[in-house]
Backbone as CSV, one residue per row, in Angstrom:
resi,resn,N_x,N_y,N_z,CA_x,CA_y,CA_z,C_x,C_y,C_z
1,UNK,85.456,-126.192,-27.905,84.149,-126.723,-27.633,84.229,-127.694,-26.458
2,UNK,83.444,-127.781,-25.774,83.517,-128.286,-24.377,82.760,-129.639,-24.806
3,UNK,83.347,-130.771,-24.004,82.807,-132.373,-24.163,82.015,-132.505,-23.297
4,UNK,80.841,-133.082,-23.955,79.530,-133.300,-23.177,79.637,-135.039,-22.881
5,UNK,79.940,-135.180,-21.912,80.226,-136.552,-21.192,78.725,-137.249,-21.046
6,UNK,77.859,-136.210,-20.591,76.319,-137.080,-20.286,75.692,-137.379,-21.357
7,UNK,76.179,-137.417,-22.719,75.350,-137.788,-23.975,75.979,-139.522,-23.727
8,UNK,77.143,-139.772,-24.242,77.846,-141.147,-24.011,77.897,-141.829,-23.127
9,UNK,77.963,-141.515,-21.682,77.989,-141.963,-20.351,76.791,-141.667,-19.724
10,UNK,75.839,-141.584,-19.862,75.170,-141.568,-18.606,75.527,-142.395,-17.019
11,UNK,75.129,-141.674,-16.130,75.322,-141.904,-14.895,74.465,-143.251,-14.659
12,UNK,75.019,-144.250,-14.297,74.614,-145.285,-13.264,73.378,-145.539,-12.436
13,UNK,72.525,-145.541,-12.297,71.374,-145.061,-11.216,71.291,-146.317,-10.408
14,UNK,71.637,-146.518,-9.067,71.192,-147.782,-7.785,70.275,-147.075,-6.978
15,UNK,69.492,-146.386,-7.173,69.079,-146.234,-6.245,67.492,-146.530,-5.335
16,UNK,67.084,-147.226,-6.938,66.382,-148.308,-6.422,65.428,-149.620,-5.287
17,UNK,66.654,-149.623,-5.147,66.463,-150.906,-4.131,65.856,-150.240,-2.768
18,UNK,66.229,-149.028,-2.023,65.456,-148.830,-1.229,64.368,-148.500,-1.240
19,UNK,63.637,-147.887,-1.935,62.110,-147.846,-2.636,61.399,-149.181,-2.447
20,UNK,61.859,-150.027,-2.854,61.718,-151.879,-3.315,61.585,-152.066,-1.994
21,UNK,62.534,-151.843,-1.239,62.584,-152.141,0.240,61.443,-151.457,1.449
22,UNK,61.294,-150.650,0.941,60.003,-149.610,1.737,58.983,-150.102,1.104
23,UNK,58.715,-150.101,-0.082,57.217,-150.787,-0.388,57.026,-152.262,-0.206
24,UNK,57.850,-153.193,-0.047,57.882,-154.243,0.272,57.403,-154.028,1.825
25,UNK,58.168,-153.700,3.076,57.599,-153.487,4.291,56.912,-153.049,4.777
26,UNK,56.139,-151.948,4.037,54.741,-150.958,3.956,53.687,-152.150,3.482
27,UNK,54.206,-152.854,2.451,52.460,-154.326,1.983,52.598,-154.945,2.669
28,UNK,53.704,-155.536,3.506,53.808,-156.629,4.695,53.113,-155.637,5.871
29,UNK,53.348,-154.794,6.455,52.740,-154.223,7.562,51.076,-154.007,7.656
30,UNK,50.855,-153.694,6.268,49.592,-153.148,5.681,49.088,-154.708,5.900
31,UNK,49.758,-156.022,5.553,48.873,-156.951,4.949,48.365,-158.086,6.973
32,UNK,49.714,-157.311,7.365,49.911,-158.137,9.074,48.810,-157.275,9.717
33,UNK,48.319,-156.149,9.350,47.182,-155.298,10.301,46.139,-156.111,10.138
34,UNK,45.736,-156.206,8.685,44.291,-156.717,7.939,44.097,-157.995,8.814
35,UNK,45.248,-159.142,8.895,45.011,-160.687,9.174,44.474,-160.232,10.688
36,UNK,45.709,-159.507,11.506,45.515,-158.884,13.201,43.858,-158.376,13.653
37,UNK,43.904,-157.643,12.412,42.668,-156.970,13.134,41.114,-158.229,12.570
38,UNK,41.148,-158.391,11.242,39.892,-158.925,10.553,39.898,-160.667,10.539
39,UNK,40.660,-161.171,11.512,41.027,-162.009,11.473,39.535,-163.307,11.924
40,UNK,39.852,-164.340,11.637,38.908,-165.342,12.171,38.590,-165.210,13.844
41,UNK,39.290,-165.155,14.401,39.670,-165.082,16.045,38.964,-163.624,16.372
42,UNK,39.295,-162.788,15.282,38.854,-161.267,15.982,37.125,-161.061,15.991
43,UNK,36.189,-161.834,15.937,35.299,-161.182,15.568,34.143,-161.437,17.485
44,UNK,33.821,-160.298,16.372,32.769,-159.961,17.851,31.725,-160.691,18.502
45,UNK,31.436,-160.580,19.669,30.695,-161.689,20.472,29.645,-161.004,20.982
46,UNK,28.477,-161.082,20.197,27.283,-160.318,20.503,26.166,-161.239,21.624
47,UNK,25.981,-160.218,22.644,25.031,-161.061,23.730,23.758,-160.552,23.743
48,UNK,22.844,-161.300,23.373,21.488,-160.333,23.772,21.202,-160.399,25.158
49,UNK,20.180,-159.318,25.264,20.138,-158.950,26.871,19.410,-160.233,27.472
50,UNK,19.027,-160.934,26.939,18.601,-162.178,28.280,19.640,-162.940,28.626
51,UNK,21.212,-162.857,27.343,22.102,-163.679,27.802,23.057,-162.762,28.430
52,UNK,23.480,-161.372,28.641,23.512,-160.523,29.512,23.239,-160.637,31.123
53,UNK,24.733,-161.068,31.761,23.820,-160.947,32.845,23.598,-159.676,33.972
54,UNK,24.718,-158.689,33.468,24.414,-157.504,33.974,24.435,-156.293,33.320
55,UNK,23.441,-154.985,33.732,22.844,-154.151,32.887,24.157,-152.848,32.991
56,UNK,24.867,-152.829,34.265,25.803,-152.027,34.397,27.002,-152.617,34.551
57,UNK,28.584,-151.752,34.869,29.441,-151.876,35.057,29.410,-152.331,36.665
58,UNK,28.651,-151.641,37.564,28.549,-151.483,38.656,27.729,-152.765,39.595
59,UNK,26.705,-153.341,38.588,26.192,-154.638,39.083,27.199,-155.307,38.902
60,UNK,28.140,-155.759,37.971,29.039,-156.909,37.710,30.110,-156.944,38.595
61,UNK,30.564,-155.766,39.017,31.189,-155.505,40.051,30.950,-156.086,40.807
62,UNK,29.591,-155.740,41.409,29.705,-156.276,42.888,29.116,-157.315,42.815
63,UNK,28.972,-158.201,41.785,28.689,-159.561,41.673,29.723,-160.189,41.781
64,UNK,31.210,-159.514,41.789,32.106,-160.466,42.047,33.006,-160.204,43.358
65,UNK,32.335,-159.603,44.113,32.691,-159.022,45.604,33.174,-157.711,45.566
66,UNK,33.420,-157.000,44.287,34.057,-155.555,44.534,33.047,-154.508,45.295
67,UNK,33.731,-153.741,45.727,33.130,-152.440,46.073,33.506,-150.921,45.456
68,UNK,32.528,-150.234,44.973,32.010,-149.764,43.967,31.831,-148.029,44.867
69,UNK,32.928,-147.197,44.964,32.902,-146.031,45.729,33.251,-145.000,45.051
70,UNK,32.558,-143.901,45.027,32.396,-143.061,44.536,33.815,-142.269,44.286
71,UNK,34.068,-141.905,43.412,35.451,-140.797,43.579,35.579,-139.382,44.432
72,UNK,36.475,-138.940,44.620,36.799,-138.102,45.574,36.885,-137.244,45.122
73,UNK,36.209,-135.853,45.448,35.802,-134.879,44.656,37.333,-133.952,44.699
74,UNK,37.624,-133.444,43.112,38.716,-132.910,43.479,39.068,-131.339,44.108
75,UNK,40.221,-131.620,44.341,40.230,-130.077,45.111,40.153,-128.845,44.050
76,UNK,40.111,-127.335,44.978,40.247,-126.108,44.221,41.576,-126.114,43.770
77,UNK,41.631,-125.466,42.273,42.867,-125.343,41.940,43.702,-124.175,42.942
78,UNK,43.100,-122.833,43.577,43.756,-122.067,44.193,42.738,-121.641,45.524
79,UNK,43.098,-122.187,46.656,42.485,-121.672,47.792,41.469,-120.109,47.881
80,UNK,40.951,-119.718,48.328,40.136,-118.874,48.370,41.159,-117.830,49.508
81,UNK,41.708,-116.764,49.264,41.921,-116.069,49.999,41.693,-115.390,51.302
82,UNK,41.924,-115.618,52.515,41.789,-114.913,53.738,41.526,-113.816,54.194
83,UNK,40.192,-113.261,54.200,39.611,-112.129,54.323,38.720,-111.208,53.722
84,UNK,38.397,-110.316,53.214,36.895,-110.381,52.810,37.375,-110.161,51.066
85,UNK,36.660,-110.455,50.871,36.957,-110.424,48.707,36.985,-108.899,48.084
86,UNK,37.392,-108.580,47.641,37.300,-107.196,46.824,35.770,-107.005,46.243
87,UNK,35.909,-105.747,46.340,34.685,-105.576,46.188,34.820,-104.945,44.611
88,UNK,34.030,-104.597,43.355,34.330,-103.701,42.099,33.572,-102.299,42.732
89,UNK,34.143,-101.108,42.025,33.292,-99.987,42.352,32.262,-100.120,41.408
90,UNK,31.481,-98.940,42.142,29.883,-98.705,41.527,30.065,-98.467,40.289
91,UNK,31.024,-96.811,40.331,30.519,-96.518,39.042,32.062,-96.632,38.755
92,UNK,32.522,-97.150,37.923,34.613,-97.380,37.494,34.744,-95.883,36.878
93,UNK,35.469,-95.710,36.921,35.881,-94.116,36.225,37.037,-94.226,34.840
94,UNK,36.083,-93.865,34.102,36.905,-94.360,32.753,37.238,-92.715,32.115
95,UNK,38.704,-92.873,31.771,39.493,-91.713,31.216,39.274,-91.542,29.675
């Protein structure tokens, strides 16, 4: 009859602590976002439009000397070929 060792001995289990260790740094990360983001300091600064003093990006600009130029239209991805374009036939001839 063969001796069953895992009735008397069970095995040891450590393995634990890294679990402990990941959920510990997962509630600290989780808890450092909440303060970061919702914080006293973070909150928003609402202007109504009379305390607004400009209606665009583009007035404020050049309220502070910038100049405000249009972008440069981009090029064709592949040049247009040299000489007259293909033409399709009338009627295509299908087999």
């Amino acid at each position: 009859m063969a001796y069953d060792q895992s009735i008397k001995n069970p095995p040891a289990r450590h393995g634990g602590m890294p679990l402990v260790v990941a959920i510990a740094v997962a509630v600290a990360g989780v808890l450092g976002l909440l303060i970061v983001d919702h914080g006293p300091w973070n909150k928003p600064k609402v202007q109504t439009a009379a305390m607004a003093h400009y209606g665009t990006t583009g007035e404020a600009a050049r309220a502070v000397g910038a100049v405000v130029m249009p972008t440069e239209p981009k090029p064709q991805l592949e040049p247009d070929a040299p000489g007259p374009k293909p033409v399709n036939p009338a009627n295509p001839v299908t087999h």
